[in-house]
N, C-alpha and C positions, 0 to 999 in steps of 0.2 A: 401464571407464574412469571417472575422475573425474567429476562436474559441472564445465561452465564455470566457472571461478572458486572452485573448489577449490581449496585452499592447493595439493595435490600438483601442480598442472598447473606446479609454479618448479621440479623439479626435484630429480635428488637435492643441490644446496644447499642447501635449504631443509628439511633433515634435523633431526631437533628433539633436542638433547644429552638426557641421562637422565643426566649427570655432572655435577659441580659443587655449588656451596652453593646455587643457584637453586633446581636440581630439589628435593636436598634439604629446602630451605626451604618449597614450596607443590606436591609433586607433581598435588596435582588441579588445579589451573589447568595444567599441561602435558595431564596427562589430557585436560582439556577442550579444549585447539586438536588434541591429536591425534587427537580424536573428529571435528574436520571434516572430514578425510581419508575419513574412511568407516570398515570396520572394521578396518583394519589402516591403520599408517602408518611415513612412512621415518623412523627413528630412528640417533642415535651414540651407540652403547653406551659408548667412549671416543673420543678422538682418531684418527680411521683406521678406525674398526670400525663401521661400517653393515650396518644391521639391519631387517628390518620387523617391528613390534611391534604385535599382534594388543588390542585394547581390547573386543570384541566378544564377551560371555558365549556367544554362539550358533556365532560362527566358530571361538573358543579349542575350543569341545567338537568341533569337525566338525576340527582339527589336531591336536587330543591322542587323538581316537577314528579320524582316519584312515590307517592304518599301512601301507597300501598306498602312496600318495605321499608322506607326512612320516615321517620318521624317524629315528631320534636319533642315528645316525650321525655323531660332529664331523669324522671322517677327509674327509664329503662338503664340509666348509667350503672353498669355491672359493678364498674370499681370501687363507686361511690356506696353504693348498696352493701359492699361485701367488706366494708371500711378499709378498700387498698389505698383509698385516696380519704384520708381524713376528712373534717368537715371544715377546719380552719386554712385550709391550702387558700392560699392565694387567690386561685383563679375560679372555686366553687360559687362564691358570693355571681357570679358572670353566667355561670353554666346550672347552677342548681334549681331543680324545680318550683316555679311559682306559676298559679293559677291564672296567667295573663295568655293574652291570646296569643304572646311570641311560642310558649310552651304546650298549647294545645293543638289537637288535631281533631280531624275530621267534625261535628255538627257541634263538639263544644267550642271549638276554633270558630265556627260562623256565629256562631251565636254572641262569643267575644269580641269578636273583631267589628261585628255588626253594630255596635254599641261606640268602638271606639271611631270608626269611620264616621259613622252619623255625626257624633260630636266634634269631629276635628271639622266636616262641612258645614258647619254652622259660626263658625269662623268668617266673616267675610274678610276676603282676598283685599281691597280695598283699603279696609282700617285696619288690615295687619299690616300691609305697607306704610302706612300713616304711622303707626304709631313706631313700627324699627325706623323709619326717618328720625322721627322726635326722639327717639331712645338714641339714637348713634349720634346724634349732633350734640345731646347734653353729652354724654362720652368725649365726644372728642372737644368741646369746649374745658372739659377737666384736665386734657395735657397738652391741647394748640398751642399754649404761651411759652411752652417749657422746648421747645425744637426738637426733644426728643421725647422716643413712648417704648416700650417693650408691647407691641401689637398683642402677645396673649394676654397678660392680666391687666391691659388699660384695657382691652377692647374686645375681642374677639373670644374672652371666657366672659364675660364681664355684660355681652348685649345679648345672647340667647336665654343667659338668666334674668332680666329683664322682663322678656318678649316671654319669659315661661313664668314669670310672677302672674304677667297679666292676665295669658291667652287660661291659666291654671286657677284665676283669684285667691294666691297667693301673697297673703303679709308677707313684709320682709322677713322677719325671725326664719317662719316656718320654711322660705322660699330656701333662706343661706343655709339652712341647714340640711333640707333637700338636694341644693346642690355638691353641698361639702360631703356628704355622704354616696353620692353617686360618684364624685369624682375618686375619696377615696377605693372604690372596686372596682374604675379602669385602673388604676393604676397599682394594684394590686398593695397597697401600705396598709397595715392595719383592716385589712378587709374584714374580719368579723365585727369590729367597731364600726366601721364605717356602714355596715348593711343594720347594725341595729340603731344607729343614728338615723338612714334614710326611711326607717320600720317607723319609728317614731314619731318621727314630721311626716309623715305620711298617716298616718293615725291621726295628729292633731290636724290636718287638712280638711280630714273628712268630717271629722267632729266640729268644727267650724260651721262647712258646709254644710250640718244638718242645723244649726242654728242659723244659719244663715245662707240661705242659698242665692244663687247670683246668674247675672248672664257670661258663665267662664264654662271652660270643660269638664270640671271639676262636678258641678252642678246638673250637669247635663248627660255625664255618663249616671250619673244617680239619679233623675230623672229617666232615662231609656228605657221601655218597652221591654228590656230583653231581664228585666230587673234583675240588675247583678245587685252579689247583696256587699254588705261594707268591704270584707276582705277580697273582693273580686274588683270591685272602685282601685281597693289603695293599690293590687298588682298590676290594675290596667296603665294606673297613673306611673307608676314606678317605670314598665317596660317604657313608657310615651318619654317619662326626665331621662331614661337613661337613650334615647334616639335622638334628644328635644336638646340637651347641655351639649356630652363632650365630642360626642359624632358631629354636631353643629359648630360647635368653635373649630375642630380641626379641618370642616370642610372650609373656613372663611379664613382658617389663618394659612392652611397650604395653598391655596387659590391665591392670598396676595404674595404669597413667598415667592408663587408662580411669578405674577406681574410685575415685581419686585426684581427680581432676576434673571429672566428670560427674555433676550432681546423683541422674540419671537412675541413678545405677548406687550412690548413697552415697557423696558426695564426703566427707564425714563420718565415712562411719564408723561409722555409730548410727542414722540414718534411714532407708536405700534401702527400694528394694522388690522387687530385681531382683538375682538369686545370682552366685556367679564362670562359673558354667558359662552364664550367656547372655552376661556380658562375654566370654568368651572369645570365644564365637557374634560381638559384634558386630565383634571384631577382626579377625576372621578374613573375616568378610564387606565389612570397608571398606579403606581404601587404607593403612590402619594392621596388613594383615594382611605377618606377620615376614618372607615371600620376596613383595615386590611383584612383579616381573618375571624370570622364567625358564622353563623346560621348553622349552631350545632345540630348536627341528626344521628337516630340512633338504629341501625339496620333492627327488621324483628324477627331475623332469623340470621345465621349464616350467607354470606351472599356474594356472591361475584359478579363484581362489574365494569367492562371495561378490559378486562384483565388483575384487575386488582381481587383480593379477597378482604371482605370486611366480616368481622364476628360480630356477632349478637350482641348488642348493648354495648357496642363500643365508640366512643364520640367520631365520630366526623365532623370535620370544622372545614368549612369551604374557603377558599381561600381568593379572595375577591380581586385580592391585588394582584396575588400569581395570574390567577384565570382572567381577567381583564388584558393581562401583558401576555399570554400564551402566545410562545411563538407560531404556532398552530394557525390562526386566527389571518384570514386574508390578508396581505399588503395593503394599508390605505383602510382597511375597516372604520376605524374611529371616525374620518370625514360623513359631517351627518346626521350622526349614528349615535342614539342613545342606550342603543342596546346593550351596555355594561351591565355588569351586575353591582353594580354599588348599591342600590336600594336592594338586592337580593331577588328573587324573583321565585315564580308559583305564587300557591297557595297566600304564604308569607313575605311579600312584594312590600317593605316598607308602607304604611297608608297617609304618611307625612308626607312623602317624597316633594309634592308640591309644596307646601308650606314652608318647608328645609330651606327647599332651592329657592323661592322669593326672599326669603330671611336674607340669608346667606347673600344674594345678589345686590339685592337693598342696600345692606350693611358696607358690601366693599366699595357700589358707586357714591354712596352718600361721603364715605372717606376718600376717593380721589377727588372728588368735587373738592372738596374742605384742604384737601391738604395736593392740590396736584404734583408739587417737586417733591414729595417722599421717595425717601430711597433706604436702603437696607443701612445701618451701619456698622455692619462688618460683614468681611467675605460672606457668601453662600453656604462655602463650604466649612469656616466656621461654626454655623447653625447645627445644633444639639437636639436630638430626639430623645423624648421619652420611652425607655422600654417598658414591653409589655407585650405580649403578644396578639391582643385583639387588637388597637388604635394602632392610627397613622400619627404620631403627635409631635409636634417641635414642643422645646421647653421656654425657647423663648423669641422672638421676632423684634429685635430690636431696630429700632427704625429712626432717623432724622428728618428735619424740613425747616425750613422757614419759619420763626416764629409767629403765632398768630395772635394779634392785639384784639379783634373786635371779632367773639365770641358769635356765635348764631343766638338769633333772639325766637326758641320754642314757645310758641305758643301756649303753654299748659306742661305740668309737670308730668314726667313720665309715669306710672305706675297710678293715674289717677283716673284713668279712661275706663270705660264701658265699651261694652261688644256690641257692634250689631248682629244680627242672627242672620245669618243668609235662610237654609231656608225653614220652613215651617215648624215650628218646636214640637220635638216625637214624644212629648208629652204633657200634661198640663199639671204635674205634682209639681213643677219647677216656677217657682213665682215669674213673669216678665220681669224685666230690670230694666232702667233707662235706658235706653240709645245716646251713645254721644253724639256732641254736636256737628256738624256738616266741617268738613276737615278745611283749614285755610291754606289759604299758599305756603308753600314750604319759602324756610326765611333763607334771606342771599347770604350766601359763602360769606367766610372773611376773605379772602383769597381771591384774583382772576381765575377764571375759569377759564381752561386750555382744551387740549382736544378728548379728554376723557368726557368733559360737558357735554359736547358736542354727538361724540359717539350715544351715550346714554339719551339726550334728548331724539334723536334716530332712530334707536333701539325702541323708545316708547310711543312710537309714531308721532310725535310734535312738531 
């Protein structure tokens, strides 16, 4: 039970919104009144939708490691079930039951996951770097001339969709409409539309890929061993767009926001002392990390923990960003230390997390190289967040530089490439497909190259 005079002891009214331009506006001050609660507290996901939101780095691990009572089952959601929470709410499209391995548990979870792991390692590491170089240099060839860019829709929504056309063998049509349909249900707008848009292109995907199959992932979750059938394909690929899209632009666009305006990190440009790979580290470890709140679980009985009490079928949404910033959590922890939970952790450990974070890394060095004297063009504190209560998101990152006359010359158009297969294909219903060719030097900057160059050639051991 609460303390005396614990906020919790008013009720579920006094349930604290994660919705609105408020939260969005200062989520660590909610952070912070929802840390009097103790380690979990009563939360409105949206209008109608309560929730207990876990802020507790110690409790988040003992709900994502404990698989005997919590589990990721949405079918268990009481409210949804009992129609308290309608089916057009907002936030259901985000939380509602699909066959993917984020929603399962125990041997049908392995059996998903086994399927999606395989095929995301068969990706070589190599020519996914190769080809977000090539994708991020025609991007920033499209607005170098003009001195200025809005960093989310030139760049940083704009090259995950890309790098998910190709890594997916996705046409353009099917890819934009996949992505326009996941973005519609972070952001909670027309979310019934938006999820049977993404139903749809997600259907036309797989029906392609049975007439045509390829060396993508697309092709290779349907080739796996573990034969998932169509409808198990289109839910795997769905949970993969929805980690793959807006989780990844907001991981590369708060990361430059970071280096953009932190002296600590080269607000400049030319001075730091500190590479993209610990900015990544501190994004991921503060409330600027891309998925603040999710890894819903649903208790399967009555249960207390911690001190908290949680009922039966009722969501728990872990809170990555609170629990990441717990004050709790040693002096100096982060030095080092990847043990955040931004990819979430158990059972359900992100299986992208590598992929993410090369994308992600890729994308921001190849645009300091190109553009070294970028800088924000307006305060910091000007800079506007989308609400919503699961993403970290800016609306916009508006940025200037130098104009740039002489373009990068990409070798080969982006979206035209082939996989290599890392390792041995986990089945032979999937035809081989070409190998592209032996990847060439990446082409010279328009721009001098200052100490961001230099850092990143370091970083790569050269």
């Amino acid at each position: 039970m609460p303390p005396p005079g614990c906020p919790a002891h008013g009720g579920g009214s006094n349930r604290i919104p994660l919705h609105g331009a408020d939260f969005a506006a200062d989520p660590d001050s909610v952070y912070a009144r929802l840390r009097e609660y103790g380690p979990a507290a009563p939360v409105e996901l949206a209008p109608g939708v309560d929730a207990k939101l876990v802020t507790s780095y110690g409790t988040a691990l003992k709900v994502l490691r404990g698989t005997q009572t919590f589990v990721k089952d949405a079918r268990r959601w009481r409210a949804l079930a009992t129609g308290e929470v309608s089916a057009d709410n907002p936030v259901v499209p985000m939380m509602v039951y699909r066959p993917n391995c984020l929603y399962a548990d125990g041997e049908a979870h392995t059996r998903l996951r086994s399927a999606v792991t395989d095929s995301l390692d068969r990706v070589d590491p190599h020519e996914l770097r190769h080809y977000v170089e090539q994708s991020a240099d025609a991007l920033i060839d499209d607005f170098s001339r003009a001195g200025t860019a809005d960093l989310i829709g030139d760049y940083a929504k704009r090259l995950p969709l890309l790098v998910f056309k190709q890594m997916f063998g996705c046409p353009g049509d099917i890819g934009d409409r996949l992505v326009a349909g996941m973005s519609g249900i972070f952001d909670g707008v027309d979310a019934e539309k938006a999820n049977e848009m993404l139903t749809r292109a997600t259907i036309d995907l797989i029906t392609l890929k049975h007439q045509r199959p390829g060396a993508d992932v697309t092709s290779w979750l349907m080739a796996h061993p573990a034969q998932l059938t169509d409808e198990e394909v289109i839910h795997q690929l769905v949970v993969l767009l929805g980690a793959g899209t807006e989780p990844q632009q907001n991981l590369i666009a708060n990361t430059l926001r970071l280096l953009l305006a932190d002296d600590r990190f080269a607000g400049d440009l030319s001075g730091g002392s500190l590479p993209v790979e610990d900015a990544l580290d501190e994004v991921l470890w503060t409330t600027y990390t891309p998925m603040a709140n999710y890894a819903v679980h649903y208790p399967v009985q009555d249960t207390e923990l911690d001190g908290v009490r949680f009922r039966e079928g009722e969501p728990i949404v872990i809170s990555f960003a609170a629990a990441n910033t717990d004050p709790s959590l040693p002096a100096g922890h982060r030095a080092g230390n990847r043990a955040h939970l931004a990819w979430s952790a158990g059972p359900h450990t992100c299986p992208a997390k590598s992929p993410a974070r090369l994308i992600a890394t890729v994308a921001i060095e190849k645009l300091l190289d190109r553009l070294p004297d970028l800088e924000l063009a307006v305060p910091v504190g000007e800079l506007s967040w989308r609400p919503g209560p699961f993403h970290r998101a800016l609306s916009s990152l508006p940025v200037r530089f130098p104009r740039s006359a002489a373009p990068a010359q990409p070798d080969e158009n982006p979206g035209a490439r082939s996989w290599h297969s890392s390792p041995p294909a986990p089945s032979d219903s999937t035809p081989p497909a070409a190998t592209s060719t032996v990847s060439p030097p990446s082409s010279t900057p328009s721009a001098p190259r200052r100490s961001w160059s230099f850092r990143t050639l370091w970083r790569r051991g050269r």
